[in-house]
Backbone as CSV, one residue per row, in Angstrom:
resi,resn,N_x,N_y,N_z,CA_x,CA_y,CA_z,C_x,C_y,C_z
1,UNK,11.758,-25.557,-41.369,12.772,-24.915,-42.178,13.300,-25.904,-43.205
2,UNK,13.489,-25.630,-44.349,13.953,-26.387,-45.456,15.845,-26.393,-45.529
3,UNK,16.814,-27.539,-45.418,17.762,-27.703,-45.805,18.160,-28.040,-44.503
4,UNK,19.881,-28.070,-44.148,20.557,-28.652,-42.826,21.250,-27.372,-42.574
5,UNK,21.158,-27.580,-40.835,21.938,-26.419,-40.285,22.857,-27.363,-39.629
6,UNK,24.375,-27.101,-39.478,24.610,-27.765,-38.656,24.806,-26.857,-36.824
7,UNK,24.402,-25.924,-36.925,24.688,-25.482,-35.464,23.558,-23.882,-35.814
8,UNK,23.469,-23.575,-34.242,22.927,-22.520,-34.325,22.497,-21.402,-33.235
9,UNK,23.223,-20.185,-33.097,23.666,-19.834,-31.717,22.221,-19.346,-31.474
10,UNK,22.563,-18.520,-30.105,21.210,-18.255,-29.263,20.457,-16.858,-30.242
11,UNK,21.538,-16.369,-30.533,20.436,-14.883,-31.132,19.995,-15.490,-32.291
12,UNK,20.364,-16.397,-33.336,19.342,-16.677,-34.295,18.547,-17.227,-33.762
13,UNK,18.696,-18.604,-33.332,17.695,-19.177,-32.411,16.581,-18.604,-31.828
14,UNK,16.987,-17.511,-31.553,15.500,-16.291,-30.280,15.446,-15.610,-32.002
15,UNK,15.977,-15.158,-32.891,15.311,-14.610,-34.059,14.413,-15.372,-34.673
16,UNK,14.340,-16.493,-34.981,13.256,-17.577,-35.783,12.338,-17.236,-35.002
17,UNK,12.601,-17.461,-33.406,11.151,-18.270,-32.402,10.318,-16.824,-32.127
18,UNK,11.281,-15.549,-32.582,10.225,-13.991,-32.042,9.460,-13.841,-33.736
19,UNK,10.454,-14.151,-35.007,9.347,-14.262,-36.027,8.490,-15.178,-36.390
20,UNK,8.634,-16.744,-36.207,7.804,-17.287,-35.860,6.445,-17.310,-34.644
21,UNK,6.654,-17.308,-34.349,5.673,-17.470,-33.207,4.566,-16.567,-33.464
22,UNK,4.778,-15.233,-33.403,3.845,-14.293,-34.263,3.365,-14.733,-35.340
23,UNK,4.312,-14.949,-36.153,3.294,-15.670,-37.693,2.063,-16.729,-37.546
24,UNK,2.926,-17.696,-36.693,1.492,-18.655,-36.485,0.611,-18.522,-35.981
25,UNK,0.637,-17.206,-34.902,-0.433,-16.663,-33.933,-1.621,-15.686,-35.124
26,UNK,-0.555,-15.139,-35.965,-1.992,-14.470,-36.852,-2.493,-15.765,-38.052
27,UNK,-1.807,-16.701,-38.181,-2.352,-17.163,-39.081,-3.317,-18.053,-38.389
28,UNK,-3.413,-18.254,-37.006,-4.770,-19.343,-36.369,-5.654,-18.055,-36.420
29,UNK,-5.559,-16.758,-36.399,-6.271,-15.718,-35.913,-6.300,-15.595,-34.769
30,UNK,-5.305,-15.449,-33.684,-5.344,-15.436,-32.365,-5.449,-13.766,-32.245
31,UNK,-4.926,-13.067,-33.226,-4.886,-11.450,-32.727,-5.511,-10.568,-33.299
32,UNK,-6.969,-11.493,-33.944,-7.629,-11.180,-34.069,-9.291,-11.069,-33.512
33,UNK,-9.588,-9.854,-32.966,-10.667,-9.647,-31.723,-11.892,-10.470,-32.080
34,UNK,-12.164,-10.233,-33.104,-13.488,-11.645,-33.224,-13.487,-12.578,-32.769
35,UNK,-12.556,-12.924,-32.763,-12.439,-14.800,-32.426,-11.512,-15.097,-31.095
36,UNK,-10.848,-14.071,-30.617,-10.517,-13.813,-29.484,-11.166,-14.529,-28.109
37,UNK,-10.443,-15.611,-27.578,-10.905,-16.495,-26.075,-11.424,-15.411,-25.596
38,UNK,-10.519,-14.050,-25.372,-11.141,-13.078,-23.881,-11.946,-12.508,-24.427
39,UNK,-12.887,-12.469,-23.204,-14.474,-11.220,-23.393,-13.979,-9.985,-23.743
40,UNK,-14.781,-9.191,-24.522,-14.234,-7.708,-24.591,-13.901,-7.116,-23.464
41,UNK,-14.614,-7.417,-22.488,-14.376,-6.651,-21.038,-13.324,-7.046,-20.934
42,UNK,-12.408,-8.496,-20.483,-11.017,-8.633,-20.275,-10.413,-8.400,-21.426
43,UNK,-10.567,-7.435,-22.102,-9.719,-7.343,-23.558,-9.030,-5.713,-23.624
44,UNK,-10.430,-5.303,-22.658,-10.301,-3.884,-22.225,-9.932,-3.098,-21.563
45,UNK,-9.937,-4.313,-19.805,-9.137,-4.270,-18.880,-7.872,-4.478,-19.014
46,UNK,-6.972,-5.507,-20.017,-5.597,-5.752,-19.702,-5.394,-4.694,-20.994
47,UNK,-5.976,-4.218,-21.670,-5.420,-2.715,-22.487,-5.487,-1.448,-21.535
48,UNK,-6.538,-1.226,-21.076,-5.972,-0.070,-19.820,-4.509,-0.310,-18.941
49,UNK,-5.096,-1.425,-18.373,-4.909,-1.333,-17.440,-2.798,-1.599,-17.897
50,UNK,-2.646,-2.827,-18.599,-0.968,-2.517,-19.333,-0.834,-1.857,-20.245
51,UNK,-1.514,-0.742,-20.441,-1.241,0.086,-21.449,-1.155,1.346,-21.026
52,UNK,-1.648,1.866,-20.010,-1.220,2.383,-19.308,-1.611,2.651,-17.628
53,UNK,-0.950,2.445,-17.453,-0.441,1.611,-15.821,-0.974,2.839,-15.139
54,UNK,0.031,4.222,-15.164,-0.837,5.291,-14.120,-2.254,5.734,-14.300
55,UNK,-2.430,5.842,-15.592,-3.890,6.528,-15.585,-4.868,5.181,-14.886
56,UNK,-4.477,4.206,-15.723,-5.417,3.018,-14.831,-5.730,3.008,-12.870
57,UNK,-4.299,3.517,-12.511,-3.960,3.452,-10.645,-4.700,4.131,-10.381
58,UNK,-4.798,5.993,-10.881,-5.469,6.806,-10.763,-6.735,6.678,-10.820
59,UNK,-7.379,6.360,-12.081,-8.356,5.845,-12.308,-9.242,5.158,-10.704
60,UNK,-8.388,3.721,-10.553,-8.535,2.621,-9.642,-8.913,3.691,-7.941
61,UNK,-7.929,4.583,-8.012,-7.627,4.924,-6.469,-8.783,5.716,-6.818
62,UNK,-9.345,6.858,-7.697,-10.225,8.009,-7.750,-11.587,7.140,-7.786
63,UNK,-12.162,5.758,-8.138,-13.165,5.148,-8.323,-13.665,5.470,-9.778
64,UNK,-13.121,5.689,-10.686,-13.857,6.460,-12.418,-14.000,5.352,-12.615
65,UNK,-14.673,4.852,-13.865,-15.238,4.276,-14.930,-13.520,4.207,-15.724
66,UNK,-13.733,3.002,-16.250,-12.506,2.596,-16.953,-12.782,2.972,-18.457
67,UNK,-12.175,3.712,-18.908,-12.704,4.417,-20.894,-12.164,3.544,-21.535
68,UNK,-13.112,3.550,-22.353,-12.946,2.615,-23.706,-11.382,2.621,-24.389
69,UNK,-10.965,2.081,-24.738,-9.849,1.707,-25.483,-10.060,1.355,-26.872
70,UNK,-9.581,2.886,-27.605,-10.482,1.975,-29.322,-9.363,0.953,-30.271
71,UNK,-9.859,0.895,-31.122,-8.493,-0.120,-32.014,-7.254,0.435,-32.109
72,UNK,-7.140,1.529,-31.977,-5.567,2.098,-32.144,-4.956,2.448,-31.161
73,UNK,-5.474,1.438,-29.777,-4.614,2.199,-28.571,-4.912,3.420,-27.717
74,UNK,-5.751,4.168,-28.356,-5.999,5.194,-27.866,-7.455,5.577,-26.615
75,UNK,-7.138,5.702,-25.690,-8.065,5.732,-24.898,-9.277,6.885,-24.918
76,UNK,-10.618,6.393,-25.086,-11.912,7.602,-25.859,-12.640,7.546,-24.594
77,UNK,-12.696,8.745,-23.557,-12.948,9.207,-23.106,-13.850,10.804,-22.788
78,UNK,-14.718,10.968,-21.991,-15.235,12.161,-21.602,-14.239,13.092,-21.265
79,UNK,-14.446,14.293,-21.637,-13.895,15.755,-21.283,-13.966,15.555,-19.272
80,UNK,-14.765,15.248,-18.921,-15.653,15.034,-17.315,-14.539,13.882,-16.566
81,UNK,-14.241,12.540,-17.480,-13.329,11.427,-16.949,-11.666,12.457,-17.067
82,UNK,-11.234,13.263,-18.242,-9.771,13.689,-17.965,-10.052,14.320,-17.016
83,UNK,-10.768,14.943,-16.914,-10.615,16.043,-16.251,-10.371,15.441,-14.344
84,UNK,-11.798,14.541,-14.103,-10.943,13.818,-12.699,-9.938,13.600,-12.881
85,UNK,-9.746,12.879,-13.774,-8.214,12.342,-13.003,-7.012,13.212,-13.153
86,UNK,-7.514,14.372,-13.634,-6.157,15.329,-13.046,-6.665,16.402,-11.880
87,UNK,-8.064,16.004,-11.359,-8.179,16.598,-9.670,-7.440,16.218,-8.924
88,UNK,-7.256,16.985,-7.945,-6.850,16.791,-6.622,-8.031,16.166,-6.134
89,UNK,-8.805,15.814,-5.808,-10.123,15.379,-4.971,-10.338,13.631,-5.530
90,UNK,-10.268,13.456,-4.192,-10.967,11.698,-4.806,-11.925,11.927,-3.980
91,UNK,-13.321,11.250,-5.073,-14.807,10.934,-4.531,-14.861,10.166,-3.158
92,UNK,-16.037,10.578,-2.327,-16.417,10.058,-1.088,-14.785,10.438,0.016
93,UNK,-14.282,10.977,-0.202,-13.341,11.434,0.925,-13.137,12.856,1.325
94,UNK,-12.909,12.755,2.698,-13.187,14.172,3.327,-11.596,14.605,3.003
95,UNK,-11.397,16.165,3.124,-10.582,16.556,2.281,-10.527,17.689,3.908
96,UNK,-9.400,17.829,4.309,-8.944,18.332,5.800,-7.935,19.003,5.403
97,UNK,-7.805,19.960,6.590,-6.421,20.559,5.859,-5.044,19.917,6.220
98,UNK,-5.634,18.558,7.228,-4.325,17.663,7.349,-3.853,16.731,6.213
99,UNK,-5.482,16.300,5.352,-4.906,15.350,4.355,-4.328,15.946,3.525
């Protein structure tokens, strides 16, 4: 920062370091997927899976295939994948009239 501060409370303080920090992260290209440390696969998993948390559980507990996640967040999926996961039936389990 250019000039003297002499003091400087906590909310500016957390304002510089939440607009900073981002800035320098796109300007190394960190948030950008090309050059990205994680494999697409872990890129894909922590977008399901924190992006959205139930369909991922569901997903997890029913055994499906984890759907693609395209650039805008949006999860691209089969008509066949929604459709499990709003069955009642999870694969390989017997289905009683107690369960």
């Amino acid at each position: 920062m250019m000039g003297m501060v002499q003091s400087l409370n906590v909310s500016a303080a957390s304002a510089l370091i939440l607009y900073e920090a981002p800035r320098q992260r796109q300007n190394a290209n960190i948030y950008d997927s090309l050059f990205s440390q994680l494999s697409e696969e872990k890129q894909q998993a922590w977008l399901f899976e924190d992006g959205y948390p139930v369909l991922a559980a569901v997903s997890k507990h029913k055994r499906l295939p984890r759907p693609l996640i395209n650039k805008h967040g949006k999860i691209v999926a089969s008509d066949a994948w929604w459709a499990a996961t709003q069955s009642s039936k999870v694969p390989g389990k017997k289905h009683t009239l107690e369960n």
